[in-house]
C-alpha positions, 0 to 999 in steps of 0.5 A: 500500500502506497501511504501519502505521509507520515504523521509522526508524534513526538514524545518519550515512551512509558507511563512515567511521561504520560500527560508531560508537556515533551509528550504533547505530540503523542497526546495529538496522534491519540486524538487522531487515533480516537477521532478513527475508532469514532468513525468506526473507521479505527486505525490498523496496527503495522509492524515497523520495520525495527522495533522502535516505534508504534505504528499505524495505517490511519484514515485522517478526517477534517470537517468535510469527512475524511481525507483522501489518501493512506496516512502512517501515524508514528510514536517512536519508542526511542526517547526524544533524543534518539527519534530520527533513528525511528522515523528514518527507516520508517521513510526508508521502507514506505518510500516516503520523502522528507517533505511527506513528514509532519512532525507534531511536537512540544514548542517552548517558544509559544505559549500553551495553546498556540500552535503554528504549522510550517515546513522546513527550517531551523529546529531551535534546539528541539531535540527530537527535531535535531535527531530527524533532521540529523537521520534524515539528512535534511530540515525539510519535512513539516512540523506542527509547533505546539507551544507549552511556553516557557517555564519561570526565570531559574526554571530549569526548562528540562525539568519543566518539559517532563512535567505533567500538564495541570488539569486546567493546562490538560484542557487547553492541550486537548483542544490544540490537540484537536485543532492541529488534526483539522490543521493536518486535514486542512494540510492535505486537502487544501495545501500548507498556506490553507493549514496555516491560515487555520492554525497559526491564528489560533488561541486555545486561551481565548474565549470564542468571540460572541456569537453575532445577534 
């Protein structure tokens, strides 16, 4: 089966991280899985080609219904630091190009409930991003930005990654959790330009505007 893209979730394996702000990009991919099993339509589990990575064949659905095409959905097992050595042999086998990847990660440099789409560029220390860049011999692959902010000044920020969100910080992720699947649908039906219109404006932290009488 020929597959349009890779959708591939960042984040560290095992409960202990469950909830943690480095885990944001699992926590959206569980949205997609959900959103399927919904649909009736749920995700069918592939073996990876190594044994570092949850993998999926998924139906991807945005408001119109669902998505054209065949989508992969990826957890790497490798810890966040070691990422590109599951997401590259994973393009490898499927025949997939960087620029068939969409990453979903944790972004510090905005604020929780934000997010922003873009392709190719710099990866701002972001390890996870580091590694694939680095296995993938190449920056261009898309990456969904979703901002945890930044911790306190003399917060260490590794410590503050591998916190678990509060319940009211759960809530705002959930909802950007969702938004970044319509972004993913609006990606593929509409083009990148569409996806960013829809999702770099968004702000989970705002009320909705009152409907007009």
């Amino acid at each position: 089966m020929a597959f349009s893209a890779l959708l591939v979730g960042l984040g560290n394996p095992g409960p202990k991280y469950d909830d943690t702000r480095h885990n944001f990009g699992f926590l959206a991919l569980d949205f997609l899985l959900e959103e399927a099993d919904r649909r009736n339509l749920p995700a069918k589990r592939l073996s990876a080609p190594r044994k570092n990575m949850e993998l999926w064949a998924v139906p991807l659905f945005g408001p119109k219904g669902r998505v054209p095409g065949e989508y992969l959905a990826a957890k790497p097992l490798t810890y966040m630091n070691l990422s590109g050595e599951a997401v590259a042999p994973v393009c490898s086998f499927f025949k997939l190009p960087p620029e068939n990847v969409v990453v979903l990660h944790d972004e510090i440099d905005l604020p929780l409930g934000r997010l922003k789409i873009k392709s190719g560029g710099g990866n701002a220390g972001h390890r996870g991003l580091e590694s694939i860049s680095a296995q993938l011999g190449t920056n261009n692959f898309r990456r969904v930005r979703m901002g945890i902010g930044r911790p306190l000044p003399g917060r260490d920020v590794k410590g503050f990654v591998l916190e678990k969100f509060t319940l009211s910080e759960k809530d705002l992720a959930s909802q950007v959790a969702r938004q970044a699947m319509l972004g993913l649908a609006t990606l593929f039906t509409e083009g990148l330009e569409a996806s960013m219109r829809l999702l770099n404006g968004f702000d989970a932290a705002k009320p909705a505007p009152a409907p007009r009488p």
